[in-house]
ROFIDO-781879 format. One record per residue: residue in one letter; x, y, z of N, C-alpha, C in turn. Coordinates in steps of 0.05 Angstrom, whole numbers, plus 5000, padded with zeros to 4 digits. Example, Ala and Ser with C-alpha at 12.3 -4.5 7.8 and 13.67 -1.06 7.14 Angstrom:
2
a526448865156524649105156526449345156;s525749555142527349795143525850015157;
//
This chain:
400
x501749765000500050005000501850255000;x500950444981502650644970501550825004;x503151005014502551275028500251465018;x500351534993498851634975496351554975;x495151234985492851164979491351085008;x492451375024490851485048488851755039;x489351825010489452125006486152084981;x485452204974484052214952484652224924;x483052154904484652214873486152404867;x484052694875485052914874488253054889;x487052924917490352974930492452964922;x491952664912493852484897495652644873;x493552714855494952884837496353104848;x496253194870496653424880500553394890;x500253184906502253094904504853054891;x503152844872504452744845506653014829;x504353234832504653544819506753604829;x507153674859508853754876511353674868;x511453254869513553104866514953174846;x513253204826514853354793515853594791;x514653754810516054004807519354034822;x518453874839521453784855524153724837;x523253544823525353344807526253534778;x524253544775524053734750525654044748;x523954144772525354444775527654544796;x526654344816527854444839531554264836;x531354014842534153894840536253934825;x534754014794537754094774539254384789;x537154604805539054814807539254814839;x539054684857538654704882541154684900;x543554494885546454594891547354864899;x546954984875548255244870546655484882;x544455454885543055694900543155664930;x543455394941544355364962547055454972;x549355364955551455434956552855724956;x550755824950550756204938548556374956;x547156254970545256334982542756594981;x543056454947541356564941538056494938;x535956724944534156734944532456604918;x531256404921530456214899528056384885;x528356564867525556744867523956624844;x524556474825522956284805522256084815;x523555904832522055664850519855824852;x519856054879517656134894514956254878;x515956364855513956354841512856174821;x513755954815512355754811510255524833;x511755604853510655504876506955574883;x507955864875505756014876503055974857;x504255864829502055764806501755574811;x503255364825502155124833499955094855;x499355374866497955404892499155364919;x501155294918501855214949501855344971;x501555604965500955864983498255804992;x496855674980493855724987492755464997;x494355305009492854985018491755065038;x492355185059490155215088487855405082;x487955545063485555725055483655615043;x480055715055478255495039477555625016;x476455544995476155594963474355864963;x472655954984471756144990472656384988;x475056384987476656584995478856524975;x478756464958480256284930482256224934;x482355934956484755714955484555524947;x486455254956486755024943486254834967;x485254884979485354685011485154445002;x487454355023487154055021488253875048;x486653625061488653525083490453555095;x489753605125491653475131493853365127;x492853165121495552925115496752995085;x494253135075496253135048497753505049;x496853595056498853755067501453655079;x501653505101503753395110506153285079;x504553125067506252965044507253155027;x505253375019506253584995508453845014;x508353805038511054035043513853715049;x513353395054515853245047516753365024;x515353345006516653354980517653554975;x516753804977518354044976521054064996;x521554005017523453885032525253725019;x524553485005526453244998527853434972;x526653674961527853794941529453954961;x528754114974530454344990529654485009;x530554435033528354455053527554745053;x529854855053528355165047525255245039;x524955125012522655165005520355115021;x520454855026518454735056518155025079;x520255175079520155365102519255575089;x519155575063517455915051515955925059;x513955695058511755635062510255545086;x512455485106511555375143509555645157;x511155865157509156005180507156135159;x508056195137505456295117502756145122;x502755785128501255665126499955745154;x501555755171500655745205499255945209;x500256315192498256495199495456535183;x495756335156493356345135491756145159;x492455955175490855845195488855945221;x491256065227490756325250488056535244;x488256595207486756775205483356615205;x484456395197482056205192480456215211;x481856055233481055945260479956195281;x482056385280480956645305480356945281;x481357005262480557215247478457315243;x477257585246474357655253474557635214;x471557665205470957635180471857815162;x471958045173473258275154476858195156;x478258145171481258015172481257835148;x479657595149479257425130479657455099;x477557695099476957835071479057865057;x480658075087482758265083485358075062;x485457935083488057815075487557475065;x486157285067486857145063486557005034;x484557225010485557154981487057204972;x490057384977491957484977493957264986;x493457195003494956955011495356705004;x492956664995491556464976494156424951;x494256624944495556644911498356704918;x498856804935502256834941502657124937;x501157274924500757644929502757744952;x501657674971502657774999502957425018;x505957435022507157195039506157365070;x506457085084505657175118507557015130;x508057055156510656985172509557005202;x511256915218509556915240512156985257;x511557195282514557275294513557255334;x514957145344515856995365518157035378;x519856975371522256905392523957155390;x524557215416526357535415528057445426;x530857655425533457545435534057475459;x532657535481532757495517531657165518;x529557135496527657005512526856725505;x528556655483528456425465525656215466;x525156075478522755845480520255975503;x521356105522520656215546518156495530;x516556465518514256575503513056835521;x513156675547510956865572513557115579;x516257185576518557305591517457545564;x516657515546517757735526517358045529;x518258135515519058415523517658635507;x516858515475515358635459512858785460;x511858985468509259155475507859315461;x505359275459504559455448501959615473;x502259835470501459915488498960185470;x496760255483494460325466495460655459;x494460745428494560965426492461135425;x491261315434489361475435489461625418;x491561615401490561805377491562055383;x491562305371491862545375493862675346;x494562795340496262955320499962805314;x499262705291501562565283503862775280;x506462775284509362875289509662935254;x508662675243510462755218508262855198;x505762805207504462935180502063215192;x502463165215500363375221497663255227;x497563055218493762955214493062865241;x490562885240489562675271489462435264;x491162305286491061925282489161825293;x487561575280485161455297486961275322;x485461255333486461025364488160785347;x489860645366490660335357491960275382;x495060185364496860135390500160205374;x501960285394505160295394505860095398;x507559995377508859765390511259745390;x513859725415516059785412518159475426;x519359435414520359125424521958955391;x522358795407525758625378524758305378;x525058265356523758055353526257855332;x527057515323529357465322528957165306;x531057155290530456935279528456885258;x526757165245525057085239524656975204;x524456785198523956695173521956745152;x522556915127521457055110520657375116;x521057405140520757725148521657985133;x523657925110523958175099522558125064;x521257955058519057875041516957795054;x515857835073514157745082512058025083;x510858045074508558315081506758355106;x506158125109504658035139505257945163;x505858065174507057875202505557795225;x504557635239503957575258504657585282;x504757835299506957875314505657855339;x506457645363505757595384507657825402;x505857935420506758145439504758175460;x506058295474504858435506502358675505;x500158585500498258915507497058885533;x498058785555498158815584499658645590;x501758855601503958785608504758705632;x502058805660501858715678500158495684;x498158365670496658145660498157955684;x497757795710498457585706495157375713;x496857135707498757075694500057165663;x502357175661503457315638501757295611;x501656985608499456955581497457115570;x495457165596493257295589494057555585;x495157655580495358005575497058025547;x497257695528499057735501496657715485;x497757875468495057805446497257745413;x495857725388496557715365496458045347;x498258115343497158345319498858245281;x496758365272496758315242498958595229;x500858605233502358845225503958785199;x503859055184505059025158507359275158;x509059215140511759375133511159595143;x512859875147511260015149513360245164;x513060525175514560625198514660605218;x517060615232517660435261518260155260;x517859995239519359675240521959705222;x523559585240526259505210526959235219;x527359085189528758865182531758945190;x532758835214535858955219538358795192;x537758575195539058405178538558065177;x540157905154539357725158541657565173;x540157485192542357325200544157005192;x545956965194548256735179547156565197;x547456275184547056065184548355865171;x548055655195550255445184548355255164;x545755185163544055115134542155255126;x539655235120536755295118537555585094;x538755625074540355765058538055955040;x538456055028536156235004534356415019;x532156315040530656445057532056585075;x531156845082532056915097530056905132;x533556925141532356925172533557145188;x531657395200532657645202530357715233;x533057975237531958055262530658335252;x527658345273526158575271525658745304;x526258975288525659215314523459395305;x522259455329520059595329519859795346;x519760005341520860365357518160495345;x516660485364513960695369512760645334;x512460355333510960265303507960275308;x506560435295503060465301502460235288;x500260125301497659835285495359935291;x492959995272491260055278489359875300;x487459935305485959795328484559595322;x484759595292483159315287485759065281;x488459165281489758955276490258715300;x488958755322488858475331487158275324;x489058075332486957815307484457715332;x482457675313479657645329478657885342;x479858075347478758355359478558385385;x479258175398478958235423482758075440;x482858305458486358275479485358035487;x488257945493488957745509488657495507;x488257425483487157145462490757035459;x491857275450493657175438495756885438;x496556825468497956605472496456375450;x493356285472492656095471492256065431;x492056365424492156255391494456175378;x496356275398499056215376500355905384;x499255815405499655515409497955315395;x494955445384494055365366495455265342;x496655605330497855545311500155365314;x501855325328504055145333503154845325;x501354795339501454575326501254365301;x500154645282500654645252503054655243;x504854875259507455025245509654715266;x508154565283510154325286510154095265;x506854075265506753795241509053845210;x508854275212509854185178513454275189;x514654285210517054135213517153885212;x515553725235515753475224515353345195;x514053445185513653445150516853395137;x518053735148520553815132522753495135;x522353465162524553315171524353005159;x522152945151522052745131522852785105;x522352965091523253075067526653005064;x527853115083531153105093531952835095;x530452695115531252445123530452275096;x528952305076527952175057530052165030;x530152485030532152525011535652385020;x536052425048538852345052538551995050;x536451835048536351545050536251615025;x535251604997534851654979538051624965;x539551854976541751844957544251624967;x543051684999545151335017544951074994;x542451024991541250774975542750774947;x542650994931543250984906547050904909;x547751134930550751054925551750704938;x549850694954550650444965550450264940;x549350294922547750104901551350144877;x551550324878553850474852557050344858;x556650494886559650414898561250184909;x562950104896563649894903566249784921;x566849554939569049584954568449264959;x571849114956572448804961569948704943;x570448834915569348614894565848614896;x564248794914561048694912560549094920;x557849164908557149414918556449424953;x556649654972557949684993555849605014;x552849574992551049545006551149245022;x552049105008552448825017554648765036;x555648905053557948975073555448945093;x554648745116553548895138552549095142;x554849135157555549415171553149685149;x553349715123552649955109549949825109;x549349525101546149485099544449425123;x546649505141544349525178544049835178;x545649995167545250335167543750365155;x542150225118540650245105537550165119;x538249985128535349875134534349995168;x536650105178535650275207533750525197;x535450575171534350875160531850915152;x531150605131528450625125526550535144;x526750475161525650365185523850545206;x526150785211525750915227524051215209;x524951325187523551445172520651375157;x520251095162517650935154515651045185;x517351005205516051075235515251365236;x516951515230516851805234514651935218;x514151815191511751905170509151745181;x509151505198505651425207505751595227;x506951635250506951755267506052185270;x508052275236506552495237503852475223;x503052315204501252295183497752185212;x498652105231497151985249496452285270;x498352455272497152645288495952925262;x497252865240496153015216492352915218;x492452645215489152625217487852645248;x489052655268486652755296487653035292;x488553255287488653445277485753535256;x485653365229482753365218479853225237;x481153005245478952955267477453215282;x478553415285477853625296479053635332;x480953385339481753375369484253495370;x485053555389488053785411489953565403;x492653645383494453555378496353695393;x497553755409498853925421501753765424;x500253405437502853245444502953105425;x501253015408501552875380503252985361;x503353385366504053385335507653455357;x507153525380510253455387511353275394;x510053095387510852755382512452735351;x510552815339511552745310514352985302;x514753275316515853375315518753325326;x518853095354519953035366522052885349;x520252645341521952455328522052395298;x521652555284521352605258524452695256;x524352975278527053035264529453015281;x529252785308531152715312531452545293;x530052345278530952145255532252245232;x531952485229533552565200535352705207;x536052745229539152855235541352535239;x539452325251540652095251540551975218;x539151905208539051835172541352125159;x541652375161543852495146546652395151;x546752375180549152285191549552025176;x548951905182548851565172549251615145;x548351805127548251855099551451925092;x551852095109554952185109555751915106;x556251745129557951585138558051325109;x555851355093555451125076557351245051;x557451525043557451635026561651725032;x562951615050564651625062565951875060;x569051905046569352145042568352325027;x566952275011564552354986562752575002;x561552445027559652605039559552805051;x563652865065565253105062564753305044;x564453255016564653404996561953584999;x561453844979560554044982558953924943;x560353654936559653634914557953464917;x556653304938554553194950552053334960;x550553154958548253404971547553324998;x549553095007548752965035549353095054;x551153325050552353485073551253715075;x549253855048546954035054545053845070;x544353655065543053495084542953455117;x545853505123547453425149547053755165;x546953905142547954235152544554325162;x542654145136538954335145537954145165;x538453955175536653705199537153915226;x539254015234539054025259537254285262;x535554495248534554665245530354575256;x530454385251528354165259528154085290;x531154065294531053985322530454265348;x531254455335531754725355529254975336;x527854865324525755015303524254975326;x521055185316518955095325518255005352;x519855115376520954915398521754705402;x524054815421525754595412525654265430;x526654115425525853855420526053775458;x526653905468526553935501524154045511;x522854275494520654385493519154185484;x519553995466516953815457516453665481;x519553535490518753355510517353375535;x517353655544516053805568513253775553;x511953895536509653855533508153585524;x509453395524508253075513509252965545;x510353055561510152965597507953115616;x507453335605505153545616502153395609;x502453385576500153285564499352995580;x501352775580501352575587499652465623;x500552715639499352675666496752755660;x496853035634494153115643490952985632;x492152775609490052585601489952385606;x492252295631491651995654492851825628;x494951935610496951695594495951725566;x497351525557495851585521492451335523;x492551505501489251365502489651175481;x489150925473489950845462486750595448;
//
């Protein structure tokens, strides 16, 4: 039984589509734009005619929605081409969700056929430099404006909010038009949570992209720090319209923006077994190809083994996700060990691919360089474990 024939006809093709655009467009140049770190801007816009901007958005609002699970399979594939791409498209998906799930109807309108088509990318911003995983410590505020006579133009401003605070790491933020920016609008709120909310903020005066920051993989996309010095949002830019939502929505969203790490990290682990297999098949040593050595065909078969585990396992919290039930420990289950497996399958990839996998003329060591980005993404994999031990007492064990 194919993976595929969990999905529908349609899916299927959907897939299939994806898979081709991979092989077809993405692999012949994916060396070199990696290597150059450059910004893939014909991928992304083909990406964009293919729809992939628009899977979490319903057709209402002119997208391409589709599963769960087949969501899960169509960001592997973009992954097994370059994980980058998989990440154009991670928090875009999480805040086109966000807008879904808590966005008042005019938000909806606003932004999400735009999104739909790839018009305007969305990004979602989180982690500031003090505060890394620690969500509730942040420093970011927006605090209400009453309006009164603007400095630079003279006019009277309607009410909103200032928002002044640094935000880090963030992926697609200086192409990104939309940000999703979790911050403080009561700052004395405790517990801390309740006083964060979500605001919908776009480019604008008072935010700067400081730069992008270097990295040892995840290459083409950028990942950059943002500051915010007395940046106005009007009053309708919080999502749902009403303070203090914000945590509990952006943990919502997480568990989307974990399943499609766990996604990515199959893609990685897929592609690094992928090319293990072929050279093991090519290369040869003491007269037989290398695969037939033990030793390289217990590395082969740990690999597909464990990457066979990692895809039921996310594909299984991908569907109680559509079930409509709280994936919180499921999808940091699948986040957990998805991409500890493809930091273990690259390594192992190296090791098969011997001094070859050294080389920069391999793609196993772009492989080796984007896995650990999975493990410390999205919270990191200490963070998963805390919440699948929290989850665990608090539903008396897995239910099974």
């Amino acid at each position: 039984m194919s993976t595929l024939d969990i999905l529908s006809g349609e899916e299927r093709f959907v897939v299939r589509t994806v898979r081709a655009f991979v092989d077809k467009d993405v692999k012949p140049v994916v060396r070199e734009l990696e290597h150059t770190d450059t910004y893939p801007e014909a991928l992304i816009d083909r990406m964009k005619e293919l729809g992939v901007f628009g899977l979490a958005v319903p057709q209402e609002y002119g997208g391409t929605p589709v599963s769960t699970p087949c969501y899960v399979l169509i960001t592997e594939e973009l992954a097994r081409g370059w994980m980058s791409l998989a990440g154009a498209m991670g928090g875009h998906t999480v805040v086109a969700k966000l807008l879904l799930c808590f966005g008042t109807e005019e938000q909806k309108r606003r932004y999400l056929p735009r999104l739909a088509t790839g018009e305007i990318r969305a990004t979602m911003a989180l982690t500031e430099p003090g505060g890394g995983s620690d969500l509730q410590a942040m420093r970011t505020v927006a605090r209400k404006d009453d309006g009164g006579t603007s400095r630079a133009s003279g006019a009277e401003r309607a009410g909103g909010y200032v928002v002044n605070g640094a935000k880090t790491w963030i992926t697609n933020s200086r192409r990104s038009r939309l940000i999703a920016l979790l911050c403080k609008t009561d700052p004395e709120a405790s517990p801390a949570h309740r006083g964060m909310s979500i605001l919908l903020v776009e480019h604008g005066p008072g935010l700067t992209v400081s730069r992008d920051l270097p990295k040892l993989g995840y290459k083409g996309v950028e990942s950059c720090e943002l500051f915010f010095e007395d940046y106005r949002a009007p009053a309708d830019a919080v999502l749902g319209g009403i303070e203090g939502k914000g945590f509990a929505q952006m943990m919502k969203g997480l568990e989307t923006g974990r399943l499609q790490v766990a996604a990515r990290a199959l893609g990685v682990g897929r592609a690094a077994l992928e090319d293990a297999l072929a050279h093991a098949q090519r290369r040869e040593s003491f007269g037989k190809p290398i695969w037939q050595h033990q030793s390289i065909g217990n590395y082969l078969a740990d690999m597909a083994t464990s990457l066979t585990a990692a895809r039921q396992l996310t594909l299984y919290a991908a569907r109680e996700a559509d079930a409509g039930r709280r994936i919180d420990m499921e999808a940091g289950m699948a986040k957990l060990f998805a991409s500890e497996t493809a930091m273990r399958i690259a390594l192992d990839a190296v090791r098969i691919h011997g001094g070859y996998g050294y080389s920069t003329e391999f793609d196993v060591e772009r492989y080796f360089r984007d896995a650990p980005l999975m493990i410390v993404g999205e919270g990191t994999n200490e963070i998963q474990r805390n919440v699948i031990a929290r989850q665990l007492v608090e539903r008396g064990g897995l239910d099974v």
